[in-house]
MILUM-641543 format. One line per 3 residues: number of its first residue (from 0); their letters; for each residue x, y, z of N, C-alpha, C, O. Coordinates in nm, 3 decimals, decimal comma. Layout:
<sites>
NUM	a	X:Y:Z:X:Y:Z:X:Y:Z:X:Y:Z  ...
</sites>
This chain:
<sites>
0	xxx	5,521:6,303:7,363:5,540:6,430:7,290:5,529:6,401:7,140:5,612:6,318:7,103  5,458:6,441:7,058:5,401:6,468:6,891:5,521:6,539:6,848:5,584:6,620:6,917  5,552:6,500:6,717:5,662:6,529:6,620:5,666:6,688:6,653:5,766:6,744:6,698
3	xxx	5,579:6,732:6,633:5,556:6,932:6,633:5,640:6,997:6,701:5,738:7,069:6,682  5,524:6,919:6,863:5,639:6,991:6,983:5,733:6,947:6,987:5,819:7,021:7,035  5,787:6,788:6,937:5,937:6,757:6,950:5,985:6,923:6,907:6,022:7,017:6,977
6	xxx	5,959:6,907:6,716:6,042:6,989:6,626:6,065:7,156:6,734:6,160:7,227:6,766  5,949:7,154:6,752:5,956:7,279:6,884:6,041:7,357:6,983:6,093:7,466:7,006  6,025:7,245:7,024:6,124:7,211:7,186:6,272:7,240:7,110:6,328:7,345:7,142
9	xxx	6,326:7,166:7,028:6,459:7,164:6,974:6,474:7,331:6,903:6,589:7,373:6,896  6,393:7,399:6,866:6,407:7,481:6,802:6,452:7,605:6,918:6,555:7,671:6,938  6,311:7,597:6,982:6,411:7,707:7,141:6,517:7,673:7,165:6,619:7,740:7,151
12	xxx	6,506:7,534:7,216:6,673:7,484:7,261:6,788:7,556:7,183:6,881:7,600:7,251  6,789:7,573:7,045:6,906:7,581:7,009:6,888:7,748:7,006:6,989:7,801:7,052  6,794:7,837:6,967:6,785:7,939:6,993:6,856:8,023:7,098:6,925:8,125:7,087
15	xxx	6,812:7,937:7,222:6,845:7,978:7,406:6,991:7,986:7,430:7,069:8,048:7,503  6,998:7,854:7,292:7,166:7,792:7,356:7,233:7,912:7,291:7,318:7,961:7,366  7,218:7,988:7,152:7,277:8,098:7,061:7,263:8,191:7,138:7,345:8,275:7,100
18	xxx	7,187:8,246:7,258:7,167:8,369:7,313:7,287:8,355:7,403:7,371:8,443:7,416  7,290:8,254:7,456:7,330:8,286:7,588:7,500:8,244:7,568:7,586:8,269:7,652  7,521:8,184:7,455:7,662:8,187:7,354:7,728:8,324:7,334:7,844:8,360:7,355
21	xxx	7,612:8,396:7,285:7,663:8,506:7,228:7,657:8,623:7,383:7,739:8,714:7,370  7,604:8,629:7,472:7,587:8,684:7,646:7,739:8,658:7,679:7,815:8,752:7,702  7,779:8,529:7,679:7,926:8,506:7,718:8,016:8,574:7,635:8,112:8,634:7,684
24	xxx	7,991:8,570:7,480:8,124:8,603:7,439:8,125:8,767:7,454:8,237:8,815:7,467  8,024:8,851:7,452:8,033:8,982:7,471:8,097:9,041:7,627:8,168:9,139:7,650  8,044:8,944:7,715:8,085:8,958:7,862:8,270:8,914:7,877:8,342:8,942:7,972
27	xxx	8,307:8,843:7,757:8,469:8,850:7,795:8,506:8,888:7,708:8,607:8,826:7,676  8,470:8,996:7,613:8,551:9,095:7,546:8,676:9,163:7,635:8,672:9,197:7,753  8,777:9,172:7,553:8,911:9,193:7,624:8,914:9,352:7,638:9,010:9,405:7,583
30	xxx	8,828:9,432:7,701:8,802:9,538:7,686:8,890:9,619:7,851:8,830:9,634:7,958  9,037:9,656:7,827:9,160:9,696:7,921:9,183:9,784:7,899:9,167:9,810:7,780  9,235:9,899:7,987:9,320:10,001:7,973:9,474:9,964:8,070:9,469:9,894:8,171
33	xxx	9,590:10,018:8,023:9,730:9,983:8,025:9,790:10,100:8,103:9,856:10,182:8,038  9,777:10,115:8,215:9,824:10,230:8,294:9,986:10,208:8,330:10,055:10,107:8,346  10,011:10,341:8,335:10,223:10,357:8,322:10,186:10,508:8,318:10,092:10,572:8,271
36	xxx	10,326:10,544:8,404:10,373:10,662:8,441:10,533:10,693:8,438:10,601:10,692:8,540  10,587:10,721:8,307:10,705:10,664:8,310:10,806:10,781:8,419:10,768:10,832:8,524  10,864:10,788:8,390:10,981:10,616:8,455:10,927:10,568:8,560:10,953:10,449:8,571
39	xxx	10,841:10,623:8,670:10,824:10,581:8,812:10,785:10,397:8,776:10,769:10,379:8,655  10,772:10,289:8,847:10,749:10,191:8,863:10,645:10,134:8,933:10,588:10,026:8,927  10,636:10,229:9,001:10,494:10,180:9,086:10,425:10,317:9,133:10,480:10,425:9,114
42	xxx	10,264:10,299:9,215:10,189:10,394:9,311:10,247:10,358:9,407:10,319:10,259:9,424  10,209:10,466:9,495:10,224:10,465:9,685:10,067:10,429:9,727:9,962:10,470:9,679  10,089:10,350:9,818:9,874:10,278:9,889:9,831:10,408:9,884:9,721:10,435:9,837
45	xxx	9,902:10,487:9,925:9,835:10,639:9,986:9,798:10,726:9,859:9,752:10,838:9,882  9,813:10,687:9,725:9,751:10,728:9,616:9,639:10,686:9,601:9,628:10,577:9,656  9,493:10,738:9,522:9,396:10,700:9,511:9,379:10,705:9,368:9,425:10,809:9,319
48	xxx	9,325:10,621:9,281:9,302:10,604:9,120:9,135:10,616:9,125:9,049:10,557:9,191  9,132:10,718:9,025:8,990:10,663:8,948:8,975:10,675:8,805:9,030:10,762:8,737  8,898:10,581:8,759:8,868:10,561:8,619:8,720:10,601:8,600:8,617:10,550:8,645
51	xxx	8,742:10,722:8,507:8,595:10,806:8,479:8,614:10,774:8,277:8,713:10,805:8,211  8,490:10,707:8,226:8,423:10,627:8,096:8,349:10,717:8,067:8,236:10,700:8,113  8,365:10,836:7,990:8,266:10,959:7,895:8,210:10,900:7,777:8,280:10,875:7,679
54	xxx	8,068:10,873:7,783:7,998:10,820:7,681:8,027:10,969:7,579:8,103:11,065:7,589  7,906:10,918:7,462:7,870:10,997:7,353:7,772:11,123:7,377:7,739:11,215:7,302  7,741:11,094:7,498:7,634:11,196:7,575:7,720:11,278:7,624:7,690:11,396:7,641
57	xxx	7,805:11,243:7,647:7,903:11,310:7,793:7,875:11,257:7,925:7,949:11,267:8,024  7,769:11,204:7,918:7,779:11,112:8,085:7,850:11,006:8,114:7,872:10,896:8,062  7,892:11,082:8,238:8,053:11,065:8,327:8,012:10,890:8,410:7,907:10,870:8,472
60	xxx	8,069:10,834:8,399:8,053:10,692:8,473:8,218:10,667:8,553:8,310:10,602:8,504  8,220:10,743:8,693:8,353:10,711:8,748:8,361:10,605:8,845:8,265:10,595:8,921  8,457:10,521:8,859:8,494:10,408:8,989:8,640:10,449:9,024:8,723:10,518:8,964
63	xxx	8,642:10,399:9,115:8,760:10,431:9,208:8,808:10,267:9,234:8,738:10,186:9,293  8,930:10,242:9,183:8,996:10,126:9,174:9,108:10,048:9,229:9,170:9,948:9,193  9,118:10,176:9,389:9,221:10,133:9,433:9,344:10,159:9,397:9,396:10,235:9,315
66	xxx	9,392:10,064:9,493:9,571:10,091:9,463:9,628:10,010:9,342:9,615:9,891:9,312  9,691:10,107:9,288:9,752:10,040:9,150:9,876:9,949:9,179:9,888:9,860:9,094  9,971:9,947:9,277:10,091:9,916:9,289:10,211:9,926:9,180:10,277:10,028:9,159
69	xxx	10,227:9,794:9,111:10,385:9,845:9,001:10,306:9,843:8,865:10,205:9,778:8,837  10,347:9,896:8,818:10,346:9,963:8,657:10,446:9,861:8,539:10,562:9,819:8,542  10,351:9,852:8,455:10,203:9,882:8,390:10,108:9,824:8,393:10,090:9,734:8,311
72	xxx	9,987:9,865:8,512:9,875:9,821:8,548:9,752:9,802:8,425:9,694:9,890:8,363  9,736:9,647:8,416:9,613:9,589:8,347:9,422:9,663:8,471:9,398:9,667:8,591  9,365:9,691:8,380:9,230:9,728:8,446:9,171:9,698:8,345:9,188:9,754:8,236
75	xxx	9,061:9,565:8,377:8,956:9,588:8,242:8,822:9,651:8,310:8,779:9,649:8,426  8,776:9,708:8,188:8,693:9,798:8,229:8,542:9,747:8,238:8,493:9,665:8,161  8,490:9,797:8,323:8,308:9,730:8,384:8,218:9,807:8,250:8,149:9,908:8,264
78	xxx	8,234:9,751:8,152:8,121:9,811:8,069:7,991:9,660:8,054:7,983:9,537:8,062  7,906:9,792:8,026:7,764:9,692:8,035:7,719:9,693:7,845:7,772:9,743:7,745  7,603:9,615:7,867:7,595:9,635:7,693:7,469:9,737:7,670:7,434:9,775:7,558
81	xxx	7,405:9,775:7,792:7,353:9,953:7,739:7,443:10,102:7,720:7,414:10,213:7,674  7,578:10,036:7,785:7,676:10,187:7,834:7,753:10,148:7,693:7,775:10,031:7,661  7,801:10,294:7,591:7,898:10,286:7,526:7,946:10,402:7,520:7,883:10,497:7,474
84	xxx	8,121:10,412:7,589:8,163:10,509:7,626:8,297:10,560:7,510:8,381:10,471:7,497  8,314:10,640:7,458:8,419:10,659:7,381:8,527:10,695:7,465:8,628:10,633:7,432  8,541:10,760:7,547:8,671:10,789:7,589:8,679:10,750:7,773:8,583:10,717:7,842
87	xxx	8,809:10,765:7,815:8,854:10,686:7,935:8,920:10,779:7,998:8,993:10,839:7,920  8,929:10,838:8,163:9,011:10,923:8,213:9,044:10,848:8,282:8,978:10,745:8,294  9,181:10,873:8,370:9,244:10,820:8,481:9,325:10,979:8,515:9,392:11,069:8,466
90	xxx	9,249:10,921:8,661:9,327:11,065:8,749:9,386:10,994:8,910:9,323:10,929:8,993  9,509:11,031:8,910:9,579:11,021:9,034:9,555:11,086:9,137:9,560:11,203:9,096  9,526:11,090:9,269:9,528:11,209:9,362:9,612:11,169:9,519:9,630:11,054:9,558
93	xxx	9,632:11,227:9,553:9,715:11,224:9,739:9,636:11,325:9,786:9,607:11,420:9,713  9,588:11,315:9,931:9,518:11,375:9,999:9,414:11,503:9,919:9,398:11,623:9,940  9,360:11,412:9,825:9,221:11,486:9,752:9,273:11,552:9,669:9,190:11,600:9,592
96	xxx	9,398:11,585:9,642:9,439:11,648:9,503:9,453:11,597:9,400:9,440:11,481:9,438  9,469:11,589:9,302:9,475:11,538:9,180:9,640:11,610:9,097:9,662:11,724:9,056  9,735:11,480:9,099:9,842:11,523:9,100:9,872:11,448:8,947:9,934:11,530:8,879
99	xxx	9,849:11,314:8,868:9,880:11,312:8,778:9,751:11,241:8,753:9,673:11,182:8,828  9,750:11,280:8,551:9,613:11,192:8,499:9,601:11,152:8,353:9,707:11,165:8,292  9,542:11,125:8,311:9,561:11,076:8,158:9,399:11,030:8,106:9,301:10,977:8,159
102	xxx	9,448:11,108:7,911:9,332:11,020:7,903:9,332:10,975:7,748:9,405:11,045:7,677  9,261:10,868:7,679:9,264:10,834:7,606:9,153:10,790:7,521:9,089:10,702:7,578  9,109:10,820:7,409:8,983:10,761:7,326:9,026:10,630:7,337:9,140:10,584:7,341
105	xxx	8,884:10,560:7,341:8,859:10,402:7,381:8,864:10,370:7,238:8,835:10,437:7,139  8,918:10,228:7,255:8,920:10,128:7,133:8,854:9,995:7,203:8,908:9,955:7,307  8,727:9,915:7,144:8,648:9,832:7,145:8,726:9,728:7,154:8,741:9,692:7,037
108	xxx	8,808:9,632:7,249:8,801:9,491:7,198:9,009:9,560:7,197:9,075:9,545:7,094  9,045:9,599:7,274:9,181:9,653:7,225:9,263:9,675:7,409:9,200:9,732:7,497  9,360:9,636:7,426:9,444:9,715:7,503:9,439:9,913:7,464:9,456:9,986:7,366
111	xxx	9,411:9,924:7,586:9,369:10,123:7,599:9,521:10,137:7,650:9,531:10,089:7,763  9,654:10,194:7,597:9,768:10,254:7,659:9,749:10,383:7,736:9,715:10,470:7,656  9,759:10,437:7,876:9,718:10,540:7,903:9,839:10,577:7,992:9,876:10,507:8,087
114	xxx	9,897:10,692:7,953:10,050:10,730:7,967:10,022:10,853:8,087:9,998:10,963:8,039  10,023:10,845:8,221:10,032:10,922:8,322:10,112:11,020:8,339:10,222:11,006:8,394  10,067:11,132:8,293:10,176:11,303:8,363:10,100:11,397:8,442:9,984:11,437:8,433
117	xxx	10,169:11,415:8,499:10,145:11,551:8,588:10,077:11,656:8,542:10,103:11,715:8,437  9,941:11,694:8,659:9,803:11,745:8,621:9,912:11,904:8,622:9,911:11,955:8,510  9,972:11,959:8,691:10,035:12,087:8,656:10,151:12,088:8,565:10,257:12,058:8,620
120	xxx	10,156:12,109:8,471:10,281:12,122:8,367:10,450:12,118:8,443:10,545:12,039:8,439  10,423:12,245:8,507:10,558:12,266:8,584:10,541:12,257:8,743:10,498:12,346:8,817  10,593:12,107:8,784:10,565:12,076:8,938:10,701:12,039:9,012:10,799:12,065:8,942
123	xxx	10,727:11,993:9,118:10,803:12,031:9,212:10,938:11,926:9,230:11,034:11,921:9,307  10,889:11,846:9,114:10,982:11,748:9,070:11,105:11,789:8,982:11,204:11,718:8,963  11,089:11,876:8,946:11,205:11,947:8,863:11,244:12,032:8,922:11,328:12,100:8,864
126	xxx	11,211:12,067:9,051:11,271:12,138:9,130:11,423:12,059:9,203:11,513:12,117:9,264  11,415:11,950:9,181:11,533:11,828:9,267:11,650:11,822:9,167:11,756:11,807:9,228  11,663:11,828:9,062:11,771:11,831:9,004:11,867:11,913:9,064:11,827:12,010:9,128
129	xxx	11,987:11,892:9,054:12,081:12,004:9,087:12,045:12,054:9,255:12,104:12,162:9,264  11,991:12,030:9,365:11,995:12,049:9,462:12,047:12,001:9,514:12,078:11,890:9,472  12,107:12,055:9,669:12,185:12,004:9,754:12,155:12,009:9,933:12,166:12,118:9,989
132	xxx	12,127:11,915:9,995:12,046:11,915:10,124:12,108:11,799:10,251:12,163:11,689:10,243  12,070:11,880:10,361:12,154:11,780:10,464:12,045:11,743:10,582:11,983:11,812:10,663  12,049:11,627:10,558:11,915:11,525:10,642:11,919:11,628:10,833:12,013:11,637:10,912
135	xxx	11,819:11,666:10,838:11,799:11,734:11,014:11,718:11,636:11,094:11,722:11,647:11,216  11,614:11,500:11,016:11,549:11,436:11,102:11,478:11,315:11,010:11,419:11,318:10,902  11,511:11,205:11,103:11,449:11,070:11,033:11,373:11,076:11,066:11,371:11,089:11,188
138	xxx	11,260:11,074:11,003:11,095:11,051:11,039:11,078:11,018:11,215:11,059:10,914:11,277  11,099:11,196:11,266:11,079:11,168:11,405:11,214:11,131:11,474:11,248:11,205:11,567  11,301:11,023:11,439:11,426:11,016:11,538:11,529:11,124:11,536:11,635:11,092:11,590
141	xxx	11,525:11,215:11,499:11,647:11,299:11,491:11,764:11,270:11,417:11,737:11,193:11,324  11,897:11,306:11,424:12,037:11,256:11,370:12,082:11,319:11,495:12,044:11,418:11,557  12,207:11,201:11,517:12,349:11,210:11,614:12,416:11,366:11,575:12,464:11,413:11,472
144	xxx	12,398:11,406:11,684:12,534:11,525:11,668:12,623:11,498:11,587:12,610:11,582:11,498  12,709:11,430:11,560:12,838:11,400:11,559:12,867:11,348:11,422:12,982:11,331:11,381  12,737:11,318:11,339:12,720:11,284:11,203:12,670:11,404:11,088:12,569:11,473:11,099
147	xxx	12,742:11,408:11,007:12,634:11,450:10,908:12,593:11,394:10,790:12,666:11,334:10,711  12,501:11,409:10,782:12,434:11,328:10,638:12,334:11,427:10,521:12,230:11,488:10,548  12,404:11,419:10,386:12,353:11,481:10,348:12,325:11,396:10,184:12,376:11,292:10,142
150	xxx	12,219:11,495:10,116:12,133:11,420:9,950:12,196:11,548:9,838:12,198:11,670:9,855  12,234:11,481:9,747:12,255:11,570:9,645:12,168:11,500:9,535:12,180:11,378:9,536  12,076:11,555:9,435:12,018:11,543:9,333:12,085:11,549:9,232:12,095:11,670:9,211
153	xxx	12,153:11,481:9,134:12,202:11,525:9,046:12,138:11,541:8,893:12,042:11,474:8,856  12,211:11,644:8,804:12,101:11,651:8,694:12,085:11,532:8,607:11,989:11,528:8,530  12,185:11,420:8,614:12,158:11,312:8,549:12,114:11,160:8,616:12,173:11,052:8,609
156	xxx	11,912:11,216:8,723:11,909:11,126:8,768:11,990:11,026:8,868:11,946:10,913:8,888  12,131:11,080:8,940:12,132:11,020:9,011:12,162:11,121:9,151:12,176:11,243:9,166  12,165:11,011:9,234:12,209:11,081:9,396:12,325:11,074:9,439:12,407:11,004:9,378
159	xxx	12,358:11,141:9,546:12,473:11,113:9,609:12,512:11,162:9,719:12,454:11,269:9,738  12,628:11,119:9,852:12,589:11,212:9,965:12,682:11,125:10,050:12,757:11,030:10,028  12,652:11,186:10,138:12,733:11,101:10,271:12,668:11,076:10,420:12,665:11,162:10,508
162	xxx	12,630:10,974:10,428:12,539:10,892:10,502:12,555:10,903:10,688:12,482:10,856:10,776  12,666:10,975:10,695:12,743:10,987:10,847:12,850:10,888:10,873:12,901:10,894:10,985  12,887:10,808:10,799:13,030:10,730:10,797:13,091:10,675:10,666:13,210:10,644:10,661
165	xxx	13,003:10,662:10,553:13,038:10,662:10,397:12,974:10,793:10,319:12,923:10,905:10,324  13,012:10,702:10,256:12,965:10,786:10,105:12,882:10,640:10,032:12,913:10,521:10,032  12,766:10,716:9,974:12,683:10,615:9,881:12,651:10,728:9,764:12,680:10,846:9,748
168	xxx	12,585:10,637:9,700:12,523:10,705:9,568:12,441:10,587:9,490:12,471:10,467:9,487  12,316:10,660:9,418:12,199:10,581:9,401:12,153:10,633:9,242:12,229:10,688:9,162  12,006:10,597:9,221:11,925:10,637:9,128:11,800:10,674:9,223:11,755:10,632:9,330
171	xxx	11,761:10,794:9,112:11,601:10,832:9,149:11,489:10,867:9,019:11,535:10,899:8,910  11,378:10,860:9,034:11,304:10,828:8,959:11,165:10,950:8,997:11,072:10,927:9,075  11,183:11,068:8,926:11,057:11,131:9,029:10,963:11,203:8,869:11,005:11,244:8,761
174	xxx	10,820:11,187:8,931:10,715:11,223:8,819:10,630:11,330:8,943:10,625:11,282:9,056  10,571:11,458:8,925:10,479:11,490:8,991:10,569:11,519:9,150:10,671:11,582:9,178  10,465:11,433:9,234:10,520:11,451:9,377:10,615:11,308:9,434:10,683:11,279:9,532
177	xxx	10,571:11,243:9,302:10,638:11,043:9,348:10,791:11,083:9,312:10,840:11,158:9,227  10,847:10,998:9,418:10,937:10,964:9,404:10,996:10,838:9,453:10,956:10,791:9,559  11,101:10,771:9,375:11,167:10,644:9,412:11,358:10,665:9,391:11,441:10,726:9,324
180	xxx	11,346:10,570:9,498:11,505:10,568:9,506:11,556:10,411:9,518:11,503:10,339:9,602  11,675:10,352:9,419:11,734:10,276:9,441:11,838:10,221:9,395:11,839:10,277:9,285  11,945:10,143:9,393:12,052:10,063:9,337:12,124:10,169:9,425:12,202:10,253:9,379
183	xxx	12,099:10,159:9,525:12,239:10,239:9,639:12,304:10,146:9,680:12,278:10,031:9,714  12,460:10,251:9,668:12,570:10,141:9,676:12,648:10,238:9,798:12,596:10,345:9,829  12,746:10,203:9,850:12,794:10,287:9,962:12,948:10,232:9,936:12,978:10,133:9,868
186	xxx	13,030:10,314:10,000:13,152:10,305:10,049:13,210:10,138:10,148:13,146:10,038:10,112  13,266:10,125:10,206:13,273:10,049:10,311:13,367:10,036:10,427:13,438:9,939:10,456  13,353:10,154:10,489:13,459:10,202:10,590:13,359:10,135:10,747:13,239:10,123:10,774
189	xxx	13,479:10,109:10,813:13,461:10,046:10,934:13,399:10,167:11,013:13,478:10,259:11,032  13,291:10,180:11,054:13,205:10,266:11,136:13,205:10,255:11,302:13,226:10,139:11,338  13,190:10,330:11,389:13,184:10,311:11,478:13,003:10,291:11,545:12,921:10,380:11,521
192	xxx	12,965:10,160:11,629:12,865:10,081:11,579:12,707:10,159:11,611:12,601:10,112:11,571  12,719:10,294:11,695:12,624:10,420:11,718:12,606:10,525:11,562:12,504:10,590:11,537  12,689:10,521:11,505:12,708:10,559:11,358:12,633:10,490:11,260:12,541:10,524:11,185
195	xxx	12,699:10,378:11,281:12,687:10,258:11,167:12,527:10,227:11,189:12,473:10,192:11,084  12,443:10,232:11,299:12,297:10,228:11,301:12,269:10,319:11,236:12,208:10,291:11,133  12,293:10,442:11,260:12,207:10,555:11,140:12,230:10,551:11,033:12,146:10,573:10,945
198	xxx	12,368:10,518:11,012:12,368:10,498:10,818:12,283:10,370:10,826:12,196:10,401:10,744  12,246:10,238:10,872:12,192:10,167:10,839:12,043:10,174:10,774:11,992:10,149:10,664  11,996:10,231:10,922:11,883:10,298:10,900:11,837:10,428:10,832:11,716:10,428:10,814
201	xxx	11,914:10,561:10,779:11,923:10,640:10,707:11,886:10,578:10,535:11,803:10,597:10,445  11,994:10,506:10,561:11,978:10,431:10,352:11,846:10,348:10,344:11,775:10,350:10,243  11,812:10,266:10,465:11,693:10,203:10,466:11,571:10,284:10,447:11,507:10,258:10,345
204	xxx	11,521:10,384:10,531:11,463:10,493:10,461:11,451:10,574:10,359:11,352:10,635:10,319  11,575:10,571:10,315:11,571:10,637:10,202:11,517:10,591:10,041:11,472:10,663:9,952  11,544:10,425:10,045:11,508:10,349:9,949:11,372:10,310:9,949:11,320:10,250:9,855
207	xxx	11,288:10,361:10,101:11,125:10,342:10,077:11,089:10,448:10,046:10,974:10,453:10,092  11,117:10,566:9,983:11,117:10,670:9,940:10,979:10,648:9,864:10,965:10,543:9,800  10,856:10,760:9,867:10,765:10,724:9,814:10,721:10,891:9,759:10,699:10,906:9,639
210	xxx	10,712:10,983:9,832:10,689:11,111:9,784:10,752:11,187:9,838:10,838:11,145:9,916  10,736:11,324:9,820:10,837:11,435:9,857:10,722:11,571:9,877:10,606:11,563:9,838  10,779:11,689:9,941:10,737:11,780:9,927:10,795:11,898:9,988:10,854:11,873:10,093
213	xxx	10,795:12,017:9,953:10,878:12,144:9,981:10,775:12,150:10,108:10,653:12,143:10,100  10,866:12,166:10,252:10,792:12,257:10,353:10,907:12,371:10,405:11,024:12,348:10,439  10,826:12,518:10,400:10,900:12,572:10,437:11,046:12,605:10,380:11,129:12,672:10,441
216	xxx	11,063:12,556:10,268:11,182:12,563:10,215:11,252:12,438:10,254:11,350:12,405:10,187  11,217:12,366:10,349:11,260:12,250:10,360:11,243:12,110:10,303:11,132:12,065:10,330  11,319:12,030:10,233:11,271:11,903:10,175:11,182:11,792:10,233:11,260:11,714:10,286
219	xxx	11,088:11,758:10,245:11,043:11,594:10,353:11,020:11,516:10,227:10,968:11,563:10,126  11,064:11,387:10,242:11,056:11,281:10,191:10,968:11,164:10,254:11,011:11,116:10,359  10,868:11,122:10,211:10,786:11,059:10,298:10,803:10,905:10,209:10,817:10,871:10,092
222	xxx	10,786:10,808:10,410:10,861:10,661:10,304:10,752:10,571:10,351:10,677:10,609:10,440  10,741:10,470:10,304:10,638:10,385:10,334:10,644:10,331:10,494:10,748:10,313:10,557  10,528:10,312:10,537:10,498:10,261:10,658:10,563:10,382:10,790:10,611:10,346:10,898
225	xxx	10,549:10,509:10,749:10,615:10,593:10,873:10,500:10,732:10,829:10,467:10,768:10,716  10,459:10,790:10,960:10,356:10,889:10,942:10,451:11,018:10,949:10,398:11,123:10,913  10,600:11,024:10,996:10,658:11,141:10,956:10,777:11,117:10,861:10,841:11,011:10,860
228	xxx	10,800:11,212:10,791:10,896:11,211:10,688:11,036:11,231:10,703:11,054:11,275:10,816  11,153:11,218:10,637:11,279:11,259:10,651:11,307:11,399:10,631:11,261:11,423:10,520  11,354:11,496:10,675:11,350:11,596:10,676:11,524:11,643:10,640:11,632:11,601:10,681
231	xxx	11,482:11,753:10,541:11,666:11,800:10,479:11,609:11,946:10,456:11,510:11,997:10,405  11,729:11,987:10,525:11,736:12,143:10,486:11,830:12,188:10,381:11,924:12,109:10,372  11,838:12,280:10,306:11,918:12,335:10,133:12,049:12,360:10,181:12,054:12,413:10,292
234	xxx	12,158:12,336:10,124:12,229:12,371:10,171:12,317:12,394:10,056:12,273:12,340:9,955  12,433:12,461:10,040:12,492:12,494:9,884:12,582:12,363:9,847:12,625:12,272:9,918  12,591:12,390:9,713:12,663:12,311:9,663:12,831:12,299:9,703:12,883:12,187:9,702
237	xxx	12,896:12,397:9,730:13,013:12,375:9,829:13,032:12,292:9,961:13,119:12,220:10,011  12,898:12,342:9,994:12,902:12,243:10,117:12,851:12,126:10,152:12,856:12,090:10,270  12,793:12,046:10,055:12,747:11,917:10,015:12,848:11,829:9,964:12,866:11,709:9,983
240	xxx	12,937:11,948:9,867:13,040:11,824:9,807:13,157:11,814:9,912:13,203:11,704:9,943  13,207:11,945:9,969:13,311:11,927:10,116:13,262:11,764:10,189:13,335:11,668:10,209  13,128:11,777:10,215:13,065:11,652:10,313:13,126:11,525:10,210:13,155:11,427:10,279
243	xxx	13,145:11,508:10,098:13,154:11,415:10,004:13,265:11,398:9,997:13,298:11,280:10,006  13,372:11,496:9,981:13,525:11,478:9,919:13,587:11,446:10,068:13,671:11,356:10,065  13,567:11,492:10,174:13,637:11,491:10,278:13,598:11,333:10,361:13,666:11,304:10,460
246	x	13,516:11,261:10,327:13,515:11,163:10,435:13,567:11,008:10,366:13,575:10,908:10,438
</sites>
């Protein structure tokens, strides 16, 4: 090889080597959006996410990303170096509805914060405060005659009730149709051991608490891994706290 093409050869070389330098560093631009829905802590599997990228055109570029699980979900985003999108949607949905969503102008090279609320202003979650309801059926098993068990909502975020042989009381956490329940604590009275299974199993359900919804005037609470829900009918506030003060 003659000095020329040496000088040559070295000259692509370092050229090739600058392209494909600069290919990498554009391809790991830290380019994320920061998903949270406060207070809730996590999605339910049975939620569906998608992330829709509105260029300068207005053309819509949406993916569907799965289950988010606990909050605050990292997603970096699939941009190419012909697509430049200014802004970012995220929409929540359960059985094809679209229940909470968010959106935010994009920042290049930046954590995207994108703060999740409820696609209807006034939804069914503020309907639970201050209510008072007495469990008619565990997802399918029924309740014992001989027990009653009932949920009070209270207006400061927490619960409370009587399980069919204590008394417990908890926290809840509801945005939209999600809801979560936990740090339940109970009483500790000696149960008789046909009892003491349904409160077992009653509180255990209750803490996989994942969504809710009015049927019929009736409450269902739907919990992870069960295709029917807990079921509570309204009942007044006299007679929720009687169930409470008396046992």
């Amino acid at each position: 090889m003659n000095i020329k093409a040496l000088a040559l050869f070295c000259m692509t070389s370092v050229f090739l080597s600058a392209c494909q330098v600069q290919s990498v560093s554009q391809d790991n631009h830290a380019d994320e959006i920061v998903i949270s829905a406060p207070p809730l802590s996590r999605l339910p599997e049975s939620a569906t996410v998608d992330v829709s990228l509105v260029g300068s055109d207005q053309k819509v570029f949406t993916r569907n990303i799965g289950g988010v699980g606990h909050f605050p979900y990292h997603y970096k985003l699939p941009f190419s170096l012909s697509y430049n999108p200014e802004k970012v949607i995220v929409k929540v949905s359960l059985d094809g509805a679209a229940v909470l969503s968010g959106t935010h102008d994009l920042k290049r090279g930046e954590e995207n914060p994108i703060e999740l609320v409820p696609v209807q202003p006034l939804t069914i979650s503020s309907s639970l405060k201050g209510t008072y309801w007495r469990a008619i059926d565990l997802s399918g098993r029924g309740i014992p005659s001989s027990v009653e068990t009932t949920l009070v909502f209270k207006g400061d975020n927490r619960i409370l009730g009587h399980d069919g042989c204590n008394r417990y009381q908890g926290v809840y956490r509801s945005v939209s149709v999600f809801l979560e329940i936990d740090k339940v604590v109970t009483t500790r009275k000696i149960c008789p051991s046909s009892i003491k299974y349904h409160e077992e199993r009653y509180l255990m359900l209750l803490k996989n608490a994942e969504r809710f919804t009015l049927i019929d005037g009736d409450l269902a609470i739907y919990v992870s891994d069960k295709s029917k829900p807990l079921l509570f009918s309204k009942v007044s506030a006299q007679d929720a706290l009687i169930s409470w003060n008396t046992h």
